[in-house]
C-alpha positions in Angstrom: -33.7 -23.5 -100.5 -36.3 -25.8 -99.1 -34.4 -25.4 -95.6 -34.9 -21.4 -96.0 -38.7 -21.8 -97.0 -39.3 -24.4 -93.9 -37.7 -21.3 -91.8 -39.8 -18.9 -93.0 -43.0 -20.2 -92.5 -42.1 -21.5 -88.9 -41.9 -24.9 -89.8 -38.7 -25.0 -88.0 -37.4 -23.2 -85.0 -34.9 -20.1 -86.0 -31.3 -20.5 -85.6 -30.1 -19.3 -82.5 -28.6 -15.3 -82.7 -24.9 -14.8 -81.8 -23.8 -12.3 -79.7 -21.1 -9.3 -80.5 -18.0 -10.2 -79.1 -17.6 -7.1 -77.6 -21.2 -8.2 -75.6 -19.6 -11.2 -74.4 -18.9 -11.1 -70.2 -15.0 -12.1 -70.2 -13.9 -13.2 -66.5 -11.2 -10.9 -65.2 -7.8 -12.6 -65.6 -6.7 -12.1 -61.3 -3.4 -12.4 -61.2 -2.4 -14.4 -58.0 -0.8 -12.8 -54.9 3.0 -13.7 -54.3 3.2 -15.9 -51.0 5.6 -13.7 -48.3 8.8 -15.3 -48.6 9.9 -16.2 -44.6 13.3 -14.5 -43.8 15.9 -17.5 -43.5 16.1 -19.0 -40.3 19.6 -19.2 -38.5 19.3 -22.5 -37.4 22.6 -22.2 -35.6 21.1 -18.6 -33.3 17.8 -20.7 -33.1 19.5 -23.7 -31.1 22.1 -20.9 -28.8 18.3 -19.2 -27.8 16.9 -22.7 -27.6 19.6 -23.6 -25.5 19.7 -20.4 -22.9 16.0 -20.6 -22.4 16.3 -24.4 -21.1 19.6 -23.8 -19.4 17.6 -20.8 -17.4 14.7 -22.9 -16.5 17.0 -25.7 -14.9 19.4 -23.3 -12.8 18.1 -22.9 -9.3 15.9 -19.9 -8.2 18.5 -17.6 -6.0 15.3 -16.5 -4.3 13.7 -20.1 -4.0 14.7 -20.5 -0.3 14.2 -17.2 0.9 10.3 -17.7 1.6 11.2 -21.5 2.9 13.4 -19.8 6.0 10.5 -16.9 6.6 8.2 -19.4 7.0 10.8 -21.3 9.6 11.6 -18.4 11.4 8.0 -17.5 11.7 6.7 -20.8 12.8 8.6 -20.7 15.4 6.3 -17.6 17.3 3.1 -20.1 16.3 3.0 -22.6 18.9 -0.1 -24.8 17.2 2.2 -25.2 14.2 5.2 -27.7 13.4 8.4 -26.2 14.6 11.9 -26.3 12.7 14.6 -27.9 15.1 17.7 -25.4 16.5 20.1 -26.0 13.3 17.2 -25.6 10.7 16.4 -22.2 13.1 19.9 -21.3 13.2 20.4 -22.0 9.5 17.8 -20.1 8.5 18.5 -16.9 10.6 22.0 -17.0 9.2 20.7 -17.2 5.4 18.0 -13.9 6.1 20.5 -11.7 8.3 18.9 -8.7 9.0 15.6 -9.4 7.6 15.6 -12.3 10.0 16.0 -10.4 13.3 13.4 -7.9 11.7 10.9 -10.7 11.5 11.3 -12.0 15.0 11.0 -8.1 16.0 7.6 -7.7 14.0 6.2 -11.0 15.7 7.7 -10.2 19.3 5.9 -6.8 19.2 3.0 -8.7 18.6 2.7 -8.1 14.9 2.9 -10.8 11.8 4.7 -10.8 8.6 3.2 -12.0 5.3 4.2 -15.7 4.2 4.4 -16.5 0.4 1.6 -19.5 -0.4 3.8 -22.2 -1.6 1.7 -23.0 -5.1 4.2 -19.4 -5.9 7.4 -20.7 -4.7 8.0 -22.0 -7.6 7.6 -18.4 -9.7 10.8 -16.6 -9.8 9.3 -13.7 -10.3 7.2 -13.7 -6.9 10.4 -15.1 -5.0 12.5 -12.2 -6.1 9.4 -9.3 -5.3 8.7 -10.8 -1.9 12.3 -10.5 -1.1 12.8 -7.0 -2.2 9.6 -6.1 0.0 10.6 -8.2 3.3 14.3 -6.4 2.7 12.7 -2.9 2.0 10.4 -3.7 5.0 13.5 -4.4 7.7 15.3 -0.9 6.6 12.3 1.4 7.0 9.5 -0.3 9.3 10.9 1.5 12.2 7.4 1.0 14.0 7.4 -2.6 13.5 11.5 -2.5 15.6 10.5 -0.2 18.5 7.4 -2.9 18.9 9.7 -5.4 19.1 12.7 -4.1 21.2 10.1 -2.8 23.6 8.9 -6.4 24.0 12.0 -7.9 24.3 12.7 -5.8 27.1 10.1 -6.0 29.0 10.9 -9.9 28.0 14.1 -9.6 29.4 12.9 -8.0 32.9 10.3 -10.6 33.6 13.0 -13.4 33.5 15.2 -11.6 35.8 12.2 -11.0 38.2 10.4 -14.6 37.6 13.9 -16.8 36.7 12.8 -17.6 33.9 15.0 -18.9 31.0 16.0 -15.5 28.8 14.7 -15.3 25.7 17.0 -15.1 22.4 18.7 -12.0 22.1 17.3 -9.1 19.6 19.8 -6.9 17.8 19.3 -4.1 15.7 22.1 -2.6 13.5 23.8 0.6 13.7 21.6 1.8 10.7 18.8 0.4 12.0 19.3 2.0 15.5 20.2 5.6 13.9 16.8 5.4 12.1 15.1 4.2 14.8 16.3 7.7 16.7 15.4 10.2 13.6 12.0 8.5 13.4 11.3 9.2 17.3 12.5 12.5 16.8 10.3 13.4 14.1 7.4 11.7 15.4 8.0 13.8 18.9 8.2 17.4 17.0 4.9 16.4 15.2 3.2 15.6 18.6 4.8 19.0 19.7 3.5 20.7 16.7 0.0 19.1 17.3 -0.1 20.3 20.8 0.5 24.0 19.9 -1.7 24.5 17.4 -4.5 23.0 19.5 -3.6 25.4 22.4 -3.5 28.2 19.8 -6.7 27.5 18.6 -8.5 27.3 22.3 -7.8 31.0 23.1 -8.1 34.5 21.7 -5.6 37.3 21.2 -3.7 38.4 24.3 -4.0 42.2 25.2 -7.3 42.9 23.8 -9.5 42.3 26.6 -12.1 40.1 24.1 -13.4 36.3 24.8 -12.7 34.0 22.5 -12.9 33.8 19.0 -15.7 32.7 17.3 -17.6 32.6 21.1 -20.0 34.7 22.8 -19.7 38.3 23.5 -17.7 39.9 26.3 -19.4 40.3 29.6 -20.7 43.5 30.8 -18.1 45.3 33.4 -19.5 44.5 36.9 -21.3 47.7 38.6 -19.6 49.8 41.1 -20.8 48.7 44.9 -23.4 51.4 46.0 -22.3 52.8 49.9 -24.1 54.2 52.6 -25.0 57.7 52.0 -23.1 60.3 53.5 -24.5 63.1 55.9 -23.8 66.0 53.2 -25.9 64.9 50.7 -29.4 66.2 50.5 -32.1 63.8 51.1 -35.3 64.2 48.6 -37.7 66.3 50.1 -41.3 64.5 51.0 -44.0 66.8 51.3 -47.0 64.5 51.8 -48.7 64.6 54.8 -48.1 62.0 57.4 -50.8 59.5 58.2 -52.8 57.3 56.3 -55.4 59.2 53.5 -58.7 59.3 53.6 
């Protein structure tokens, strides 16, 4: 009772209100997300892939001495650099074939072929592009051949005239040589085909008489020579007197 009385005349402080429950903030219960679950791993498939990948990297690039015997075969046309010796030479024309005889062709006609740095010899990837392009190259550069048989020949004349020692022979195959003759061909009938439409174009149309087209007009015709007078024609009659006027 006293406790009350001491309340109500604010002798004490009043006892703190409660709040509803239903005023209460309640956290959110969040229910955790599941972790993924990782598929099981096949250790066994995991060491085959394991093992293909290494066994891949240690076999030898098939294409790993290709750009090795361009670079020999090339040297050999730059006197300033270090030359193979006959059996490297040999050995490396007999490992390129036909791209090798289309490299000393490009560099005997005066021409050069692209060498592969060496910081990419050891990307199989480049190996095996450079040579698909040097083989695409030596069945359809028939430019770069002609260049080079044509020097060769006129190689092969000088060191009958001089005495000289004769140079390596140059062979081109039979496929090589049959599209060496359909690539003169066609490059003959295109010069032909050049030539007549620029003689087409120089004059007019035959028959008609006119100048050119597109140029000035037509001259007039020339006037017909004027001849002595003849004694039947009647000369203008002149009746002014003779002698000066006064």
């Amino acid at each position: 009772m006293l406790k009350t009385a001491l309340t109500f005349f604010g002798f004490t402080p009043a006892p703190p209100v409660r709040r509803q429950p239903s005023a209460r903030r309640v956290a959110p219960s969040v229910v955790p997300a599941a972790a993924p679950v990782a598929p099981p791993v096949d250790e066994a498939a995991e060491r085959r892939r394991r093992n293909a990948e290494t066994a891949a990297r240690l076999r030898p690039d098939p294409n790993g001495r290709f750009p090795l015997d361009v670079a020999k075969v090339a040297r050999t046309f730059d006197r300033m650099s270090t030359q193979p010796s006959p059996e490297e030479l040999h050995l490396a024309l007999c490992r390129l074939g036909p791209v090798g005889e289309y490299i000393r062709a490009v560099h005997m006609g005066g021409g050069r072929v692209a060498l592969l740095p060496a910081s990419l010899h050891g990307d199989r990837g480049r190996t095996a592009a450079y040579r698909e392009h040097l083989t695409t190259l030596s069945r359809t550069d028939y430019e770069g051949w002609i260049a080079g048989l044509a020097a060769y020949d006129r190689a092969v004349a000088s060191a009958k005239r001089t005495g000289d020692a004769m140079p390596e022979p140059l062979t081109a195959s039979p496929e090589i040589e049959a599209g060496i003759a359909q690539h003169a061909a066609a490059k003959l009938a295109r010069m032909q085909e050049n030539l007549a439409r620029r003689k087409g174009g120089q004059g007019g149309t035959e028959g008609t008489g006119g100048g050119p087209v597109g140029g000035a007009a037509p001259a007039a015709p020339p006037m017909a020579p004027t001849g002595p007078k003849g004694g039947d024609e009647e000369e203008p009659a002149n009746d002014a007197p003779a002698g000066p006027r006064r």
